[in-house]
C-alpha positions in Angstrom: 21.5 170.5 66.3 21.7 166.7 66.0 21.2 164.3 68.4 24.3 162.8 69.8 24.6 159.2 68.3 24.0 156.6 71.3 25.3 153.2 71.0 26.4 151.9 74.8 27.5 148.7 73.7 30.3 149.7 71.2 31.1 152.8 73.9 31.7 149.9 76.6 34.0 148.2 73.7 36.3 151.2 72.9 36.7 151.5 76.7 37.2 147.4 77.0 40.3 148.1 74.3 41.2 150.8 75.7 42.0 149.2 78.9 43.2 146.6 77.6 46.1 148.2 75.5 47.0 150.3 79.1 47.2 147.1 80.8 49.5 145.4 78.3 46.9 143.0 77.9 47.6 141.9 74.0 45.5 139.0 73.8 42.2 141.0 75.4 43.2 144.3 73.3 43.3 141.9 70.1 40.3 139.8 70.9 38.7 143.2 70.1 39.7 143.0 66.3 39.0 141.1 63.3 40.9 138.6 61.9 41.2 140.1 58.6 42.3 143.5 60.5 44.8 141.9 62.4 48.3 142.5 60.7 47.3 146.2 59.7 46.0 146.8 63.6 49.3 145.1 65.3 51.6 147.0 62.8 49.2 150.4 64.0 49.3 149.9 68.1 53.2 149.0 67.7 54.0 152.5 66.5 51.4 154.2 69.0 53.3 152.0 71.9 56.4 153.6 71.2 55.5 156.9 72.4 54.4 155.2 75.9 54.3 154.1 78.1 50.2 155.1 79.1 48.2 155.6 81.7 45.0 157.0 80.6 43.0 157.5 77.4 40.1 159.4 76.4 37.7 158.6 73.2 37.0 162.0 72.3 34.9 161.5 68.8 32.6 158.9 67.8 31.2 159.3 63.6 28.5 157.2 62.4 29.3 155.7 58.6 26.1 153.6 57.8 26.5 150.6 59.4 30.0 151.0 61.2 31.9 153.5 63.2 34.7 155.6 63.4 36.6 156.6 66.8 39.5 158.8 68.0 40.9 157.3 71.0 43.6 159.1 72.4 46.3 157.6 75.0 48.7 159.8 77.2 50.9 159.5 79.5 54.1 161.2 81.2 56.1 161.1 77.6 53.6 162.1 75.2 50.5 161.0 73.7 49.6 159.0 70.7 46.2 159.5 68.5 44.3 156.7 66.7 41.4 156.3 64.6 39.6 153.1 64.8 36.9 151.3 62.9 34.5 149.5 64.3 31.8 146.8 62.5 29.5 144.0 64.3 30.5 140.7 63.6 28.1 137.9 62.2 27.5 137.4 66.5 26.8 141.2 67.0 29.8 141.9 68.6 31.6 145.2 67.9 35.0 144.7 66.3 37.8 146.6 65.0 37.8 146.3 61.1 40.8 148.8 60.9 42.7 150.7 63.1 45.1 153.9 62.1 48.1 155.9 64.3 48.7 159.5 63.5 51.7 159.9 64.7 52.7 163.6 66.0 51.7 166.4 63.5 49.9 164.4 61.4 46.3 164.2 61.4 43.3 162.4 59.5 43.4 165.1 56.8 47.5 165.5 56.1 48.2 165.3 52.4 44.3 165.3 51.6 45.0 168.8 49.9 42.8 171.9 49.4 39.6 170.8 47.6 39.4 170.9 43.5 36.5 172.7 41.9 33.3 171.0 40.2 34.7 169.1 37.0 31.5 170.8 35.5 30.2 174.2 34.4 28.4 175.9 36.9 25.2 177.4 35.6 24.3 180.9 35.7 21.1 182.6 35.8 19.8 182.6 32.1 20.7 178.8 31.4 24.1 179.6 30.1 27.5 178.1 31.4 30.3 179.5 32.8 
C-alpha cells in the first residue's frame, strides 16, 4: 500500500477556502486563486452556490500530479450538496493556489462522457512473434 501523500500546508489552504466560501467571504475565497484562473473559478463556485446555502464541507480526496494537486471538496448543507474538483500549484512565492477549479453538478462526475476505454491502436503479439 502507498503512503498517504502529506502536504500540511496545501491541507491548511483547502480548508482556508473552504471556510472562506462558507463564510461568504469572496475576496479571502478568491485570494486563494490565480489570476489566470479567475473567470473560469468565479463562473465554477457560482453554479456550486446555487445549490446552497452551506454549512460544512469535507475534502475527501487529495491526488498528487507531479508538481500540483488535485482535490474534491465537497460542501453540504440543508438543501443539498455540491462537489468540486480543484487544482492546486505553488506560486513563484510558494503559496498554494488554485490553477483551476471544476463543479459537477448532481449526477455528473469526473468521468461522465469519458466513455468505455478503446483497445491498443496496435497488434497485440502472441507467443511465437506473430500478430494478432
Amino acid at each position: 500500500m502507498k503512503p498517504q501523500v502529506k502536504v500540511p500546508e496545501l491541507a491548511e489552504a483547502i480548508a482556508a477556502h473552504a471556510r472562506a466560501v462558507l463564510a461568504g467571504d469572496t475576496g479571502a475565497a478568491e485570494g486563494y486563486v490565480m489570476p489566470a484562473a479567475l473567470e473560469a473559478y468565479r463562473l465554477a463556485i457560482a453554479e456550486a452556490m446555487r445549490v446552497g446555502p452551506f454549512d460544512r464541507h469535507v475534502a475527501p480526496g487529495l491526488a498528487r500530479l507531479g508538481t500540483q494537486y488535485i482535490s474534491k471538496v465537497r460542501f453540504a448543507g440543508a438543501h443539498g450538496g455540491a462537489l468540486m474538483q480543484i487544482r492546486w500549484r505553488r506560486d513563484s512565492a510558494s503559496r498554494w493556489l488554485i490553477a483551476e477549479a471544476e463543479y459537477f453538478a448532481p449526477g455528473r462526475t469526473p468521468w461522465t462522457g469519458v466513455g468505455r476505454p478503446r483497445p491498443a491502436a496496435w497488434p497485440t503479439p502472441m507467443p511465437g512473434g506473430e500478430n494478432r
